[in-house]
PALUM-919519 format. One record per residue (C-alpha): x, y, z; residue in three letters. Coordinates in nm, 4 decimals. Layout:
@c1 = X; c2 = Y; c3 = Z; res = ALA
...
***
This chain:
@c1 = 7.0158; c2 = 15.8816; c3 = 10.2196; res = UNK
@c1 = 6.8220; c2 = 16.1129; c3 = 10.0349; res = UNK
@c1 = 6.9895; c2 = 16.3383; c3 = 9.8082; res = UNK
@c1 = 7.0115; c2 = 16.6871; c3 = 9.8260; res = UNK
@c1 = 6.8146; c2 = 16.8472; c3 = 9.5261; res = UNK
@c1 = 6.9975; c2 = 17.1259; c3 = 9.3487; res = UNK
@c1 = 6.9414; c2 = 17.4515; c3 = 9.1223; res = UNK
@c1 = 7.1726; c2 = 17.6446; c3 = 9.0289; res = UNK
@c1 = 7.2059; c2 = 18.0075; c3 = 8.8130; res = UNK
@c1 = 7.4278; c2 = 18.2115; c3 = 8.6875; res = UNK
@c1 = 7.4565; c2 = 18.3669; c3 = 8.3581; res = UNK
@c1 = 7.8336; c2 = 18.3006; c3 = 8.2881; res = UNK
@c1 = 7.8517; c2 = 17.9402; c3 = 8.1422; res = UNK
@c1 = 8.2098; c2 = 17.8371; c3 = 8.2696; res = UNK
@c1 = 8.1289; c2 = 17.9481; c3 = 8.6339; res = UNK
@c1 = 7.8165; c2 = 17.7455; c3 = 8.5664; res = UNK
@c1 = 8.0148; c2 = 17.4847; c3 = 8.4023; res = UNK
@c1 = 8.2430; c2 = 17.4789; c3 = 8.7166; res = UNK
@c1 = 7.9475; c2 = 17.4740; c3 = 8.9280; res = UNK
@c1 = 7.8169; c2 = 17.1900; c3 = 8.7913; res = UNK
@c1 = 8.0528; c2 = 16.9757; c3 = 8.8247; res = UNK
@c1 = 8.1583; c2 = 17.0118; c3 = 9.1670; res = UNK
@c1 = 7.8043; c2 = 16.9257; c3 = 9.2407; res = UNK
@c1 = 7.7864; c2 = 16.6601; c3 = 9.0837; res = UNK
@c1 = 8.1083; c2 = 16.5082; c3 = 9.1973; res = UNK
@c1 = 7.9173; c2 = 16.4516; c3 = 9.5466; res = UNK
@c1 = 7.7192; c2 = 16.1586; c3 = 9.5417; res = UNK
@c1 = 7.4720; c2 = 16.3572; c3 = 9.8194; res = UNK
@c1 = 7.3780; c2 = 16.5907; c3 = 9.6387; res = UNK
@c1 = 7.1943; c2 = 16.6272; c3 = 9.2618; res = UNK
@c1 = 7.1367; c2 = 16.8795; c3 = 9.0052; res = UNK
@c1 = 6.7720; c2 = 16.9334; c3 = 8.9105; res = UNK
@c1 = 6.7961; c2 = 17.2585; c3 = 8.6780; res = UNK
@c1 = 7.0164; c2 = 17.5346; c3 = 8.5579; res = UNK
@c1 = 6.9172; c2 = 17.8626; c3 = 8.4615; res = UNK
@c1 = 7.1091; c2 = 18.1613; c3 = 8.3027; res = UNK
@c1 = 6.9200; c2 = 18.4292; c3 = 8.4130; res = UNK
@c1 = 6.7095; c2 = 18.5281; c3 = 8.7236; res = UNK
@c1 = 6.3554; c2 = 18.5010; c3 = 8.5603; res = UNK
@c1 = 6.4414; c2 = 18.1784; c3 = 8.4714; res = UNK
@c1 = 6.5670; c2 = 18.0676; c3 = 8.8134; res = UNK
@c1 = 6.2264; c2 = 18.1846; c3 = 8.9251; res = UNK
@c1 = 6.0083; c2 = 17.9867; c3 = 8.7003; res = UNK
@c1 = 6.2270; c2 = 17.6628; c3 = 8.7118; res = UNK
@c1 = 6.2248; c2 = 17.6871; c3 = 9.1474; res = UNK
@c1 = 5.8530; c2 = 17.7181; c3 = 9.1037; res = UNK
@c1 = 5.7931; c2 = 17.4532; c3 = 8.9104; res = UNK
@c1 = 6.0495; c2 = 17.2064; c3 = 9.0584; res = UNK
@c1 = 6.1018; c2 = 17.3192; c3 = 9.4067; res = UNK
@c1 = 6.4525; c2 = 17.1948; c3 = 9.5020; res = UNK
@c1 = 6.5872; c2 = 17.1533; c3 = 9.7944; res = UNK
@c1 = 6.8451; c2 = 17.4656; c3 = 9.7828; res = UNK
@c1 = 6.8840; c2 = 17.6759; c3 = 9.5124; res = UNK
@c1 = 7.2222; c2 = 17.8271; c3 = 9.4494; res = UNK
@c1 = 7.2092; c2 = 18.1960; c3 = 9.3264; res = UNK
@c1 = 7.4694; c2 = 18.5011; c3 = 9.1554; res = UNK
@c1 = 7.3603; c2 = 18.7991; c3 = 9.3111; res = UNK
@c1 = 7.4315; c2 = 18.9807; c3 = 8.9521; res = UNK
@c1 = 7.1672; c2 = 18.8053; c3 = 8.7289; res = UNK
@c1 = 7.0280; c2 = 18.9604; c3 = 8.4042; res = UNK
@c1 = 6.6169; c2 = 19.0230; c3 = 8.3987; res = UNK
@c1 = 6.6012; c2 = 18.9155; c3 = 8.7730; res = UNK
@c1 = 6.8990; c2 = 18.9311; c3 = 9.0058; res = UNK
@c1 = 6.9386; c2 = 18.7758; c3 = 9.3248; res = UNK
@c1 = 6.7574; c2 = 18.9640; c3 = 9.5790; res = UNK
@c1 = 6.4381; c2 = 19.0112; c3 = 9.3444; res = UNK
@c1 = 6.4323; c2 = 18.6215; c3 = 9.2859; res = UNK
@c1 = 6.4638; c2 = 18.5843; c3 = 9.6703; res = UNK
@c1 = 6.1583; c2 = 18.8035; c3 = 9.7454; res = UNK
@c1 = 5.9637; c2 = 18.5834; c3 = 9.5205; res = UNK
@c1 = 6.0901; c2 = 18.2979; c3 = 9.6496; res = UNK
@c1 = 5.9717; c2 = 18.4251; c3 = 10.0024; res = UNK
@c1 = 5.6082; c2 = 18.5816; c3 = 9.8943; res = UNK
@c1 = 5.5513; c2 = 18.2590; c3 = 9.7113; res = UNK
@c1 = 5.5591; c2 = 18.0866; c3 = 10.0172; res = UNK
@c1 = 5.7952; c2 = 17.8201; c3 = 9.8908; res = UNK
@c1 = 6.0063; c2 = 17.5261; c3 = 10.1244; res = UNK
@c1 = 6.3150; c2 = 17.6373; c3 = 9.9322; res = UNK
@c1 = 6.6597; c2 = 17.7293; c3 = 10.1078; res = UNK
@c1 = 6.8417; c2 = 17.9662; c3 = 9.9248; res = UNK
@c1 = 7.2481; c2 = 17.9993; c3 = 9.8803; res = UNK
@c1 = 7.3862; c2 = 18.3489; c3 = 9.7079; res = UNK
@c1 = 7.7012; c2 = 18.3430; c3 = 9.5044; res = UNK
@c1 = 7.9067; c2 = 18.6953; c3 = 9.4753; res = UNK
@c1 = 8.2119; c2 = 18.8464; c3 = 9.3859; res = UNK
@c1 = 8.1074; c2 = 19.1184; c3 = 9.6787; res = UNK
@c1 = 8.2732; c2 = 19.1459; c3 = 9.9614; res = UNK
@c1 = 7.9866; c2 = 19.4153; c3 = 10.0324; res = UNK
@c1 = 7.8642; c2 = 19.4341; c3 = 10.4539; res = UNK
@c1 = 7.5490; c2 = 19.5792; c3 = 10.3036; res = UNK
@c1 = 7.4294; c2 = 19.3552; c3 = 10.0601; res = UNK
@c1 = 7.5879; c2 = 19.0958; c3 = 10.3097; res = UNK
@c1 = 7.3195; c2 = 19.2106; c3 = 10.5803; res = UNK
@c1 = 7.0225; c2 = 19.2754; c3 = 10.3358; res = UNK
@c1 = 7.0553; c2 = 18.9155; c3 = 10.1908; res = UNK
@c1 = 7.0134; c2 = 18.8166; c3 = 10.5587; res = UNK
@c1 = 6.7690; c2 = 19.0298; c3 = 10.6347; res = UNK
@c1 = 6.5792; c2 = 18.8891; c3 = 10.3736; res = UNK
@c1 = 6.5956; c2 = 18.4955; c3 = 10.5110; res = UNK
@c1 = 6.9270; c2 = 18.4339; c3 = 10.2587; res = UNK
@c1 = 7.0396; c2 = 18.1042; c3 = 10.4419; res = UNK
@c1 = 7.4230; c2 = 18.0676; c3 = 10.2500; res = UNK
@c1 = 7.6520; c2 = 18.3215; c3 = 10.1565; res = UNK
@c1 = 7.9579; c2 = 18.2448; c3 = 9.9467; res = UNK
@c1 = 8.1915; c2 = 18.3953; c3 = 9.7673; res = UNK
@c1 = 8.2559; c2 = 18.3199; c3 = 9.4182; res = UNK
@c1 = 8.6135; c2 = 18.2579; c3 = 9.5118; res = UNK
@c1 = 8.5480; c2 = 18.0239; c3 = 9.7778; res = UNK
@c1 = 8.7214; c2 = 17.6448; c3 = 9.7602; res = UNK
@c1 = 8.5295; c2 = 17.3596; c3 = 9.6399; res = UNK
@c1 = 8.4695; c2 = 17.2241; c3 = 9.9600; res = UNK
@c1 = 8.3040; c2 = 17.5793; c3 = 10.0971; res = UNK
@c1 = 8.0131; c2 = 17.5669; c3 = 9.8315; res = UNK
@c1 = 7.9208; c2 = 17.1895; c3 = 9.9181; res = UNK
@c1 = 7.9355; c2 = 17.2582; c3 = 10.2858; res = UNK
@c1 = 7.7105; c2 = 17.5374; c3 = 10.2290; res = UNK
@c1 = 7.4784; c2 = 17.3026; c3 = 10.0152; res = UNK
@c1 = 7.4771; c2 = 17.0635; c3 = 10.3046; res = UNK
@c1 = 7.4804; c2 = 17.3095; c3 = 10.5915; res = UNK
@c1 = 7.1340; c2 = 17.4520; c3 = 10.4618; res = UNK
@c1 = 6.9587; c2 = 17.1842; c3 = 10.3300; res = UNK
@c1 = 7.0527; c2 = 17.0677; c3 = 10.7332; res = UNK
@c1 = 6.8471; c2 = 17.3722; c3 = 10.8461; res = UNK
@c1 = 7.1545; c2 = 17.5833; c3 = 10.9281; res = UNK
@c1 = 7.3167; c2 = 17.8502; c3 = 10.7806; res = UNK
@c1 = 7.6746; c2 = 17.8886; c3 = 10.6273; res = UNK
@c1 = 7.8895; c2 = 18.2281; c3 = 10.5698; res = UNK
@c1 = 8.2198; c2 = 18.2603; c3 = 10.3625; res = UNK
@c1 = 8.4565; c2 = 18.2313; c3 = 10.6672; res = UNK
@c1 = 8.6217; c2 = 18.5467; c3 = 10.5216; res = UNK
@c1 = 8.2677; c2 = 18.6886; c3 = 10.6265; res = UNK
@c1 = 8.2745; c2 = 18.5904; c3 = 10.9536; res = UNK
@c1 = 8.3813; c2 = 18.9914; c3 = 11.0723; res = UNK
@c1 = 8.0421; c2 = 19.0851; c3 = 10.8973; res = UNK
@c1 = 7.8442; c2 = 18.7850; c3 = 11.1761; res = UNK
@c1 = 8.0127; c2 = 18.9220; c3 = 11.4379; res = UNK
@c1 = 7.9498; c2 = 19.2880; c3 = 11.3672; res = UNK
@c1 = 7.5894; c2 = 19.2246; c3 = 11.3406; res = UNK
@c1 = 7.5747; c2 = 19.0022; c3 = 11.6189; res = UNK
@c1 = 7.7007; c2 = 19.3256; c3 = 11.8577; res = UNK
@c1 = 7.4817; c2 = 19.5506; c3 = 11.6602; res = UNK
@c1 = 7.1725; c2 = 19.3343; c3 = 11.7809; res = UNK
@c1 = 7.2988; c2 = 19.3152; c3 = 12.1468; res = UNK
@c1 = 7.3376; c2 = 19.7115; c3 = 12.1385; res = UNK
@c1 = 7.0632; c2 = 19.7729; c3 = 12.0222; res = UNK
@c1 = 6.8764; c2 = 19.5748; c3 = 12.2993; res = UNK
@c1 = 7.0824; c2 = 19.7194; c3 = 12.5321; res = UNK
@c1 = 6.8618; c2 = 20.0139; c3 = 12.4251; res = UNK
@c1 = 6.5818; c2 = 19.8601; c3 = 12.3784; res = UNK
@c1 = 6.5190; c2 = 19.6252; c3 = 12.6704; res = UNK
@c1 = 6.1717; c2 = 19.5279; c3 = 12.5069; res = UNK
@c1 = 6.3112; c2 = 19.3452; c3 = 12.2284; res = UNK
@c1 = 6.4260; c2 = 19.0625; c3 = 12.4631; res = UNK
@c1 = 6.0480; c2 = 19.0089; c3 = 12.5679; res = UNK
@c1 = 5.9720; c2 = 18.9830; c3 = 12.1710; res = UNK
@c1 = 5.8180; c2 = 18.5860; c3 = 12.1080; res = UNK
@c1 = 5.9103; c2 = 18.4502; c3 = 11.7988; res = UNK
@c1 = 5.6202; c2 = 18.5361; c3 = 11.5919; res = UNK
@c1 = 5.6857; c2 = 18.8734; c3 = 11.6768; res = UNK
@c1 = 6.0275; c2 = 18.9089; c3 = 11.5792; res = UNK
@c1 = 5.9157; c2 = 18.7222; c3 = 11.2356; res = UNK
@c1 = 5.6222; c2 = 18.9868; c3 = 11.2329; res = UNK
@c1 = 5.8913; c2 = 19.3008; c3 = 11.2450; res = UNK
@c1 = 6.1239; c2 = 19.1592; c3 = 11.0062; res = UNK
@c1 = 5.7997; c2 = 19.1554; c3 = 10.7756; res = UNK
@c1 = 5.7233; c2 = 19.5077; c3 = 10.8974; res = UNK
@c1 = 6.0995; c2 = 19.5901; c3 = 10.7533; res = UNK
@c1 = 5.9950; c2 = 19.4584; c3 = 10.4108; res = UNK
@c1 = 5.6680; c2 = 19.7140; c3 = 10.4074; res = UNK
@c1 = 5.4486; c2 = 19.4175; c3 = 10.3986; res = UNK
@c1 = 5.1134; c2 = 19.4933; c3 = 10.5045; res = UNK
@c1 = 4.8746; c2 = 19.2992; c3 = 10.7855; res = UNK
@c1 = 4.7164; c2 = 19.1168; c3 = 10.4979; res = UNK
@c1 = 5.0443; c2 = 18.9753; c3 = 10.3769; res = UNK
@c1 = 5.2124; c2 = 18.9076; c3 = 10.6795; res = UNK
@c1 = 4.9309; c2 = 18.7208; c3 = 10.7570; res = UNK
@c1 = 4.9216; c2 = 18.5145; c3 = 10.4160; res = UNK
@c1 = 5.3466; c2 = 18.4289; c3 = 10.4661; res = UNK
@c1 = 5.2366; c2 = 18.2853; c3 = 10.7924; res = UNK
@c1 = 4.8903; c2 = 18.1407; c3 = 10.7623; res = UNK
@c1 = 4.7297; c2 = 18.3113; c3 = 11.0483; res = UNK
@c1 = 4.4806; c2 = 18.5674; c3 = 11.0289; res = UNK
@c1 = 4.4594; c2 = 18.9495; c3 = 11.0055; res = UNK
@c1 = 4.3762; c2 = 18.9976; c3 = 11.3282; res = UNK
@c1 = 4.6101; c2 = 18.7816; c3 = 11.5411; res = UNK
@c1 = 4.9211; c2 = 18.9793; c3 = 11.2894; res = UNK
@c1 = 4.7327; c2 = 19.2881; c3 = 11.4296; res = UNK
@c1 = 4.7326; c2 = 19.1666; c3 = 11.7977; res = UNK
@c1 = 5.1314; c2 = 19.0867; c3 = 11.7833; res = UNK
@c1 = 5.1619; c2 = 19.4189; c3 = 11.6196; res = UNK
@c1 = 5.0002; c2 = 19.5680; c3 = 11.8897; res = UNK
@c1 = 5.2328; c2 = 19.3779; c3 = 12.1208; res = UNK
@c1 = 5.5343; c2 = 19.4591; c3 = 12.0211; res = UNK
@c1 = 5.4680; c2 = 19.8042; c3 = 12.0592; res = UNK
@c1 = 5.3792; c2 = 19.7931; c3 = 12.3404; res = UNK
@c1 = 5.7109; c2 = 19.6192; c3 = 12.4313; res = UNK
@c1 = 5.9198; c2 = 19.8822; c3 = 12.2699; res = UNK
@c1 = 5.7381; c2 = 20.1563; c3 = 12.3796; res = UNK
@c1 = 5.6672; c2 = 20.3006; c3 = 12.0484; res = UNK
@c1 = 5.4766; c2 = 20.6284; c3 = 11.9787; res = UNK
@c1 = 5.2848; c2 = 20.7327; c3 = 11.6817; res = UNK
@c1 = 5.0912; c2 = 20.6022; c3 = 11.4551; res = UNK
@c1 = 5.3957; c2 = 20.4792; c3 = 11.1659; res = UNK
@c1 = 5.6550; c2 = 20.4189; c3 = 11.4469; res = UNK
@c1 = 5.6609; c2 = 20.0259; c3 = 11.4657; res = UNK
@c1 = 5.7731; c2 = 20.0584; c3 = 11.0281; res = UNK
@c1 = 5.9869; c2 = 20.3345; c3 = 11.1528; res = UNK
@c1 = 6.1844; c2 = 20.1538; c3 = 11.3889; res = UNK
@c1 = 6.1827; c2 = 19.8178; c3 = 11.1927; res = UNK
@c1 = 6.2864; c2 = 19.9986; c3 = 10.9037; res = UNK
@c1 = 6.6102; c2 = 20.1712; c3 = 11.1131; res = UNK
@c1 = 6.6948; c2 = 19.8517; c3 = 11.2479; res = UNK
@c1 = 6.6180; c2 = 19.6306; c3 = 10.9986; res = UNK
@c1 = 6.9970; c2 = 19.4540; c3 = 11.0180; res = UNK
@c1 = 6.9900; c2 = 19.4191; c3 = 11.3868; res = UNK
@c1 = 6.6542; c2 = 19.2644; c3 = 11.4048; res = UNK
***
């Protein structure tokens, strides 16, 4: 079995500490690199690529979300697992919005951060059970909101990837760069979905991918 390859960071050195160790304790899984600091955790994912990297939200020089959005523009085959204290819906939805696959809290058991180690490196995703309110509420925010908006049903997959990027205020160009096709064919299933949502005006698809970025 091939183990899991792990980074972790966090710039207090006994939750580190902690960290370690109950990583290390499972035989599945190994630690690759450690990093105090978000620029760090940047540079070392770059240059090692693990499997899952394990990230506080509250990071000096780079936090969380910033190293995530690098992560993401870099193109990288890297999972990635935030660690909070925050029991905060909105940073909750934004780190999901932005392809987070693990959420945990910092006072989760031992057993909840190596399930969430597994559960992503597995290709699924893995919430705090505490959390699970937050799912559901955007779970019945997303069916609303198609109840509204019959179109969004119709959407294909590379559309709904395409508005999520939309959300983000990436342009054609780097849409089309994150998924390796070309300018036109992002312009063709931007065309598309407006057309499917019936959108008007000439900044309406960001406007409406911008007000429903959580429900997307």
């Amino acid at each position: 079995m091939t183990e899991i390859t792990v980074l972790i960071a966090d710039d207090h050195p006994i939750f580190r500490e902690g960290l370690r160790q109950i990583i290390a304790a499972d035989r599945g899984m190994k630690i690759v690199a450690e990093a105090e600091d978000g620029e760090r955790a940047l540079e070392l994912i770059k240059s090692l690529v693990p499997r899952v990297a394990v990230l506080d939200v509250d990071m000096p020089r780079k936090d969380g979300f910033e190293v995530a959005r690098e992560v993401r523009k870099a193109g990288l085959n890297v999972d990635l697992i935030f660690l909070t204290m925050h029991k905060d819906e909105r940073l909750f939805n934004a780190a999901l919005d932005m392809g987070v696959k693990g959420y945990v809290l910092k006072d989760a058991t031992t057993a909840g951060i190596t399930h969430a180690i597994k559960a992503v490196a597995a290709g699924q995703s893995y919430v705090t059970p505490l959390l699970t309110d937050y799912l559901l509420n955007r779970g019945r925010a997303a069916s609303e909101l198609a109840g509204r908006h019959p179109g969004l049903r119709s959407l294909t997959a590379a559309e709904r990837r395409i508005i999520k990027l939309v959300a983000e205020y990436r342009t054609s160009k780097e849409i089309a760069d994150e998924l390796f096709i070309s300018v036109r064919t992002v312009d063709r299933h931007r065309a598309n979905i407006i057309t499917k949502l019936d959108l008007k005006g000439s900044h309406a698809l960001l406007q409406f991918a911008l007000e429903h970025k959580s429900k997307l």
